[in-house]
N, C-alpha and C positions, 0 to 999 in steps of 0.2 A: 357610520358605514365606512368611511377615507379608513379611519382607524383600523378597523377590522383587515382592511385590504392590503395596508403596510404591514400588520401584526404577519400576517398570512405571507408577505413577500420575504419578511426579513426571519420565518420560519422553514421558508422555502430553501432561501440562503443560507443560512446556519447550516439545515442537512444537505446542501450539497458542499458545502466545505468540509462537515464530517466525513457524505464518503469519499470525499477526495484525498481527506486526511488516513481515511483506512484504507485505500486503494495503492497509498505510495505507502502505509506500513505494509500492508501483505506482500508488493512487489520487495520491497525491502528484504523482508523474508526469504521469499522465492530464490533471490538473486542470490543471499548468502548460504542458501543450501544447497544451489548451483557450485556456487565456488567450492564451497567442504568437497562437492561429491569430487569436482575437476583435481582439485588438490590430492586427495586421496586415491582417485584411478590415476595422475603423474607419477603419486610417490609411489605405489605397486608397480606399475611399470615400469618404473626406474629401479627397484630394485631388484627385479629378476632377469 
């Protein structure tokens, strides 16, 4: 029974590491298509 209940905590753990591990990949994401778009509406209106 102990077993099972460790098995179950450090299953618990693992998936919250995972989506901690996909939530700072997707923010990653986000933030670098943020910057393209910033980059790209500067360089348009920089050059007209």
């Amino acid at each position: 029974m102990v077993l099972v209940v460790i098995l179950i905590i450090l299953a618990l753990l693992a998936g919250g590491i995972g989506l901690l591990v996909e939530g700072l990949f997707w923010l990653v994401v986000i933030a670098g298509v943020l910057f393209l778009a910033g980059v790209v509406a500067g360089f348009v209106n920089r050059r007209t």
